[in-house]
MARKOL-274116 format. One record per residue (C-alpha): z, x, y. Coordinates in steps of 0.05 Angstrom, whole numbers, plus 5000, padded with zeros to 4 digits. Last residue first. Layout:
ZXY/...
//
This chain:
237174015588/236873395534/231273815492/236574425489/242574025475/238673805419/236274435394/242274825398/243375195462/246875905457/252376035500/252076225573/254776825589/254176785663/248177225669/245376855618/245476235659/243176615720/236976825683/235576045652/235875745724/231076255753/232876755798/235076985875/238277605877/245077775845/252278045871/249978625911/243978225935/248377645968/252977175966/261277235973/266276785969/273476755988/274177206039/281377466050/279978096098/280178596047/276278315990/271578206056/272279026055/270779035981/264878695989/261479076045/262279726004/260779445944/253779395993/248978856002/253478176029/248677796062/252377146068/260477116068/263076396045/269676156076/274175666052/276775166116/283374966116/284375006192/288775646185/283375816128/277675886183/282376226231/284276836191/275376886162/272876856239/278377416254/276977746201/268577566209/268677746288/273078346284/268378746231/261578476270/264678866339/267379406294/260179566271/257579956215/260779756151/259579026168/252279056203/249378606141/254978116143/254377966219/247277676213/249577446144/251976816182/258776606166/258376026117/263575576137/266875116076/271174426087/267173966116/267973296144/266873446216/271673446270/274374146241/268174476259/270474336340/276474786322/272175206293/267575346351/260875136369/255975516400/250875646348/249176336313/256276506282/257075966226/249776016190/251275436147/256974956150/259074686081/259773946058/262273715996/259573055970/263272475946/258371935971/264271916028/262272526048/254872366065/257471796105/261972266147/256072756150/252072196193/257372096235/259772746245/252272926266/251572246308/257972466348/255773206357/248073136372/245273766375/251374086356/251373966289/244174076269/245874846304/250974946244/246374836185/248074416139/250174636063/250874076020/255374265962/254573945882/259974035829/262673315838/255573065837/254073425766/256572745728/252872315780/245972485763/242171845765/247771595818/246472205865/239372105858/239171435894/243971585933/239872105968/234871665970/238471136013/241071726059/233171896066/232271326086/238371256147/235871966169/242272226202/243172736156/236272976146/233273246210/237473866205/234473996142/239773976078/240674666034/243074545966/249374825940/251174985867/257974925826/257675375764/261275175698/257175535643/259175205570/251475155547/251774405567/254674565623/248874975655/244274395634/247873935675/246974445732/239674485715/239573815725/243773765787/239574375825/232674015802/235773325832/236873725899/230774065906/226373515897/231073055944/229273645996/222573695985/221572905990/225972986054/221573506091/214873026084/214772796155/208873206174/213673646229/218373786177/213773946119/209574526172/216274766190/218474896115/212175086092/210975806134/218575956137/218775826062/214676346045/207976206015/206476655945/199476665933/194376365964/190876135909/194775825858/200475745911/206876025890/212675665926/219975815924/226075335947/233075605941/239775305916/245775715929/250875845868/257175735847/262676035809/260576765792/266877215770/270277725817/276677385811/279477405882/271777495902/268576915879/262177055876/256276585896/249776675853/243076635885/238576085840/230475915853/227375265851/220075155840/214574955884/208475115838/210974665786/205774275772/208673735796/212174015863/205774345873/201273595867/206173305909/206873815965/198473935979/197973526030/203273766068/200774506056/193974326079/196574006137/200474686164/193175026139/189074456179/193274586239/191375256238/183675146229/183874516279/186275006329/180475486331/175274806328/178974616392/184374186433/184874206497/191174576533/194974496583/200174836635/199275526599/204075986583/200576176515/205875896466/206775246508/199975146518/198675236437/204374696426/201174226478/194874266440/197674116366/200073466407/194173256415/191173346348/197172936322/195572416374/187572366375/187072396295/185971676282/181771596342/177472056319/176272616364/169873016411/170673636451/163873866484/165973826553/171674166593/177973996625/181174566651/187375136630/183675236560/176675196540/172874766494/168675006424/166774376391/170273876350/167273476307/168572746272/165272306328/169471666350/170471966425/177172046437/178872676475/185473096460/189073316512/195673726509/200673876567/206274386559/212974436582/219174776619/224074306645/228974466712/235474116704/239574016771/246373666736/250673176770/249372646713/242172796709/238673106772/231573306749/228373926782/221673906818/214974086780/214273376739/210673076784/206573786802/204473746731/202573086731/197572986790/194073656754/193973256700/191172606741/186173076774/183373416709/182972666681/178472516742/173873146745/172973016664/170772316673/172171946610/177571516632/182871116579/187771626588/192471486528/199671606533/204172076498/211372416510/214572966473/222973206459/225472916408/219072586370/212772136406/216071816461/210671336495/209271276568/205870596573/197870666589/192870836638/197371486653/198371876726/203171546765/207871266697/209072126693/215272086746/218071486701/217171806637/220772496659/226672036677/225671746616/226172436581/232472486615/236371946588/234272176520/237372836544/243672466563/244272156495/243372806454/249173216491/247873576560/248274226530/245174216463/240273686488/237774176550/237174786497/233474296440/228974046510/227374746532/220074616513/218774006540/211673716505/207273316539/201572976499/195572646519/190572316480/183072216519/177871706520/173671256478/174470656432/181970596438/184970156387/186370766338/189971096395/193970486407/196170426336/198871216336/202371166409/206270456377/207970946318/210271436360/214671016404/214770566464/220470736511/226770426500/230271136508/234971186448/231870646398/225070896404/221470216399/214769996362/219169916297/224469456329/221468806320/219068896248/224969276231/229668666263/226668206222/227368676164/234968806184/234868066189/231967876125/236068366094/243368146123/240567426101/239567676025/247668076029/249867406052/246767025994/249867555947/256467575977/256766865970/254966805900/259167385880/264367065917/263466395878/263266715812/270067055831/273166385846/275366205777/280465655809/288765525804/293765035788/295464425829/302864665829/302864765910/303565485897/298665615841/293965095892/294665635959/293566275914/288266045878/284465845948/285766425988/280766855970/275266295965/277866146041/277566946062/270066986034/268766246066/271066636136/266667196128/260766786120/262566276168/263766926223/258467336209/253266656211/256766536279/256267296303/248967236296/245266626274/246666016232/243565446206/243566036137/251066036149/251665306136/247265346071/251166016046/256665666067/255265026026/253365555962/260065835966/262965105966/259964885904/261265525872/268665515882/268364745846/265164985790/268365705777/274065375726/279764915732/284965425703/291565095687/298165305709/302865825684/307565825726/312565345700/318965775715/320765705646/314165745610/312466325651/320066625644/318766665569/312867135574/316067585614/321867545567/316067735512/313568245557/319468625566/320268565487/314169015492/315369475538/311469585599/305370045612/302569935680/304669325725/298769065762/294768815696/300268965631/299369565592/302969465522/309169915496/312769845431/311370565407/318170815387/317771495422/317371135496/324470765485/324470055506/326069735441/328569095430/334068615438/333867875474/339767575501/340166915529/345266785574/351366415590/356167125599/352467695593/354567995661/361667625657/364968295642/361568905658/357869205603/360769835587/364569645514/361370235475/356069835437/354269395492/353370105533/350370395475/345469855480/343470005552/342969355590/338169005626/337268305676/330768155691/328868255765/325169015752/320068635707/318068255778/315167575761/307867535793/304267845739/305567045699/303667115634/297066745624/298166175559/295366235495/293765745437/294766185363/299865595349/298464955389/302564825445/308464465488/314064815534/321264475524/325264945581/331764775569/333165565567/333065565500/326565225499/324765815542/327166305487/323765945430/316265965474/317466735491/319466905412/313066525394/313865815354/311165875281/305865495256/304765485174/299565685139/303266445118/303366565192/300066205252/302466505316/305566105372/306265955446/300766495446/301467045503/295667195548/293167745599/295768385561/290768945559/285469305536/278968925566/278168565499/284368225507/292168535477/295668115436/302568065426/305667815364/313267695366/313067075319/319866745325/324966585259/331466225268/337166505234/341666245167/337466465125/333666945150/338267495141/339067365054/331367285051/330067905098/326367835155/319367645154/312968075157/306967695146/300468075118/293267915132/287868095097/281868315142/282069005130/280469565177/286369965174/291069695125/295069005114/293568755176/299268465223/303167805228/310167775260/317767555246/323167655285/329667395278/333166835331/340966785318/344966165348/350066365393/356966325346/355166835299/358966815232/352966685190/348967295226/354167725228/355567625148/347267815134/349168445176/354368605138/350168445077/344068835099/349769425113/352369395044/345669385010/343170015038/335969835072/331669245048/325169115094/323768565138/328868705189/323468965244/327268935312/324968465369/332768045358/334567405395/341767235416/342966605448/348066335492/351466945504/358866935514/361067675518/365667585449/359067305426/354667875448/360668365424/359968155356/352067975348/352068855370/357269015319/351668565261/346368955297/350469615292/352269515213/344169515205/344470295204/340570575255/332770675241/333571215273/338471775268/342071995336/347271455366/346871695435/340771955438/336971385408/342070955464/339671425524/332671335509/332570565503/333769995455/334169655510/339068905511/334468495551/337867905590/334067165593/337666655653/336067235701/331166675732/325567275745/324567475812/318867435859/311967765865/307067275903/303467765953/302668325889/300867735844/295967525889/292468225878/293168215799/288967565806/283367815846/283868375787/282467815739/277367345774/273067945781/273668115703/272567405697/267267335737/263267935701/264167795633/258067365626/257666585633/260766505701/257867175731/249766935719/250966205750/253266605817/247867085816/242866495802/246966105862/246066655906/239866805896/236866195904/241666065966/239866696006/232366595974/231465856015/229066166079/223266476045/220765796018/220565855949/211865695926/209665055896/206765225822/
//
């Protein structure tokens, strides 16, 4: 079987998607709301040659029991002639007998009515369910001398009215519709079969078409002339009688509304003919074929441009009379094609980019990783800045990227290879020499490089780091090697050069030293950080890592709302590991966001189950500061939002404040997207960072968390006591809720009672527990066995 070329998937998939829409629901559900949007630029009046007398609130009111006595139709044919309609048509049942004399009055209207009568008559089951069909006609003695009009309307399997028949079979027999007899009326002779529809047009205006109150015919209010040549149609308005259909772009209208809607179609010839998706498709899948010739801007710009044609193209041919197309198909087609090229390219661009750190050019960790593993002997060398989070915080994250090339250039002197940047704030190259005297020269080289301050956008900026060597010699041990000097003995994979590496520049930084080599007593601690890495899956599965609940209080009512989401791990045999020993370790391995997205779909299905036992408790779920402006871990973050998206409106992400400023603009950024998934967003640990709330308010949260730092020293110090009230006053003047951590006393309670906290958490109000303990603690109801199996 001959294999698709790759650049022919845009327009495979696009026409399959394309083909797929036409003959399922899906175009014409598209097709329909496209419509109710051209209706919106169209919208124009109705002719006004059609009046509706309302049956309507005030007139029930007015003239009290319902159904009224038939002597007010037969007062109401009066005045209509005496006004000088041209036709009066009635949307009122008159197929059943009431009191003799009033059928006969109105039975003597009717004969003495010079505008021709039109009487209703309609089909309907005869009981719930069955499919015996009754038809309701007026009265013998009223029908007569009256023309009858079907006043069925029919609502589509979407729930509403698209369609109107130009008539209803009844009894065998066709009978016009009360739209299609009141636009012949009009002089409007509009051909079709009975039970053969025709769209209303949306674009006619309801509020356009002439009305009266009946009590105002009734009472002689109408002005004079106002009725005078037209045809009159009467029917209910009034919400209690029940006539009422939703119409696409208009809401819920009446129902004789929408047989004068109905009417002005045919009269106004607007309802043209549908030629179908083929012709849309055809040109979709020529832009898909231009755009794919394409590149850039250009292919943006012909996709984007065929979008806004295919948009344009019903409403351009309903205008000119050449009656309209079934374009959603088409833009399904084209969007899909153009979503396939956006893909290639991204993955084009993946490939290209994914050697590159995006914010200093310089080669990145990957590229250090594959050039390590190509390198048959020698050494990896790390430098890592140690005030570079400080620096960044300061300077903003784009300058200190600017700096760390700076520190890149000065370094070029003493590396064999490119200057690579291995995470935030470390460089790598590989020294290809193994000559200990000449690698100790080029380090030593380095470090007085790097010894004078940087200028950076009229800043001096003095950086404090560490240098780490690793040697690369293809043997798998590692013997005993000093620190401060090169020394023998030290041997590496290639493989494990650059992680082992940088392991050494962390243990210079922590000693003071201006390098270290790594050795046998630093493999053992990486190898427990490793271990712990390695060891996530298989303790997330067994349910070693499990998720612990600290309830929230909300103080105005003192009852439990929420509560905070926390991560536990029991090893089998290490015991208990506390998440300041795992956490770290997970971030620097790379494996922080599967933790995270465990977390987080354990907090929504035991907040499911919560509900399902009658327990409404928000819960929060603490996101790593590397997180938010991870673009994958975004994608898998939607991923579980949409498996669980009942429990999403009940879910908080709680960020810490220092992630904020680290990056400001790429922090609101990345939190903007989170928020429009329809997450809420709370600050966490307000009080230890530098930022202030007005800055807060740039971000898309609406909850601080003040830090329970100043919680815990509440009752003893003034100093913490004026910087929560005063934090807690300004945080709702910006329309921020405030959450008090730490809170260990009733003591400490009442007094954030006192300053207008709205939440507090804590070990007065509960400690951390499982799911089923805070459940009970909130009263949760008994689970029967199903609910219990589904939670």
């Amino acid at each position: 079987m001959p294999r698709i070329r790759r650049g022919a998937v845009p327009l495979i998939a696009g026409l399959l998607i394309g083909v797929m829409a036409a003959v399922s629901s899906v175009g014409p559900t598209i097709d329909r709301g496209l419509q109710v949007w051209r209706w919106s630029l169209l919208s124009h009046a109705a002719t006004g040659r059609i009046a509706l007398v309302e049956i309507d609130a005030r007139s029930l009111a007015a003239l009290h029991n319902w159904p009224w006595p038939r002597t007010y139709y037969a007062q109401a044919i009066a005045r209509l002639n005496a006004a000088g309609a041209s036709t009066i048509a009635f949307d009122v049942d008159f197929s059943a007998p009431s009191r003799a004399d009033q059928d006969a009055a109105l039975a003597q209207a009717i004969a003495g009515s010079r505008a021709p009568v039109i009487l209703p008559t309609f089909r309907q089951a005869s009981s719930q369910g069955s499919t015996q069909v009754l038809e309701n006609l007026p009265l013998p003695a009223l029908r007569d001398r009256a023309q009858m009009a079907a006043v069925n309307i029919f609502v589509d399997s979407d729930g509403l009215v698209h369609t109107y028949p130009y008539g209803v079979m009844t009894g065998g027999l066709p009978r016009p519709s009360m739209g299609a007899t009141l636009a012949n009326g009009a002089g409007q002779s509009r051909q079709g079969q009975a039970d053969q529809g025709f769209p209303i047009d949306g674009s006619i205006d309801p509020a356009s078409v002439p009305r009266f109150s009946f009590i105002d015919l009734m009472t002689g209010k109408v002005p004079a002339g106002a009725l005078k040549g037209r045809d009159v149609l009467i029917g209910a308005s009034a919400i209690e009688l029940g006539d009422r259909y939703p119409v696409p772009g208009r809401g819920v209208i009446a129902g004789p509304m929408i047989q004068i809607l109905a009417a002005e179609t045919l009269i106004q010839g607007s309802a043209p003919f549908d030629h179908g998706p083929v012709l849309p498709m055809l040109v979709a899948l020529g832009l898909l074929g231009l755009a794919m010739r394409r590149e850039g801007v250009r292919r943006n710009a012909t996709l984007f441009g065929g979008a806004a044609f295919l948009l344009i193209l019903p409403m351009a041919t309903k205008v000119s009379g050449l009656g309209v197309f079934s374009v959603g198909p088409a833009l399904l087609a084209l969007l899909t094609g153009g979503l396939a090229m956006l893909v290639h390219s991204a993955l084009h661009a993946a490939r290209e980019a994914r050697h590159v750190d995006t914010e200093t050019g310089l080669p990145n960790a990957r590229s250090f990783r594959e050039l390590a593993r190509a390198t048959p002997r020698g050494s990896a060398i790390v430098i890592r800045v140690a005030n570079f989070g400080d620096v960044a915080s300061v300077l903003g994250r784009a300058h200190a990227a600017e700096l760390l090339t700076l520190v890149a250039h000065r370094l070029v002197f003493a590396a064999d290879s490119a200057i690579h940047r291995i995470d935030d704030g470390a460089l790598g190259w590989i020294n290809s020499t193994t000559d200990d005297d000449e690698e100790a020269e080029r380090l030593d080289a380095a470090v007085a490089m790097l010894r004078p301050a940087f200028e950076i956008h009229g800043r001096q900026v003095e950086l404090h780091f560490g240098f780490g060597v690793a040697a690369i010699t293809g043997s798998t041990e590692a013997g005993p090697i000093s620190t401060g000097s090169i020394s023998t003995g030290a041997t590496n994979t290639p493989a494990d050069a650059p992680a082992r590496a940088s392991s050494a520049a962390d243990t210079a930084l922590a000693r003071g030293l201006r390098w270290a080599h790594f050795t046998a007593d630093l493999e053992q601690q990486s190898e427990w950080r490793l271990g712990l890495a390695a060891e996530l899956d298989q303790a997330m599965a067994q349910g070693h890592i499990w998720v612990a609940y600290q309830p929230k209080l909300a103080i105005a009512s003192r009852q439990i709302t929420a509560a905070e989401a926390l991560v536990r791990w029991r090893h089998p045999t290490r015991g208990p590991v506390p998440p300041d020993a795992f956490i770290p370790a997970l971030e620097e391995n790379g494996r922080i966001a599967d933790l995270t997205l465990f977390v987080l779909e354990q907090a929504l299905v035991d907040r499911t189950a919560w509900a399902a036992m009658g327990v409404e408790l928000d819960v929060a779920v603490n996101l790593s500061a590397l997180l938010p402006a991870d673009p994958a871990f975004v994608r898998r973050l939607e991923t579980v939002l949409h498996r669980h998206a009942g429990a999403v409106p009940h879910l908080t992400l709680e960020v810490t404040e220092s992630a904020t400023m680290a990056d400001p603009e790429r922090a609101i950024a990345a939190l903007e997207r989170l928020a429009g998934m329809g997450l809420a967003l709370s600050i966490d640990d307000y009080g230890t960072g530098l930022s202030t709330l007005s800055y807060l308010k740039r971000l898309p949260a609406r909850e601080i968390k003040i830090d329970k730092g100043f919680v815990l020293g509440l009752e003893s110090s003034r100093g913490d006591q004026a910087m929560v009230r005063s934090t807690i006053d300004l945080a709702h003047e910006l329309g921020f809720k405030v959450v008090a951590e730490g809170v260990e006393t009733a003591a400490a309670l009442d007094m954030l009672a006192t300053f207008g906290c709205d939440t507090a958490q804590g070990w007065h109000i509960g400690k951390p527990m499982h799911a089923a303990d805070l459940a009970e603690l909130c009263g949760a109801r008994p689970m029967d066995a199903r609910q219990a199996q589904a939670g």
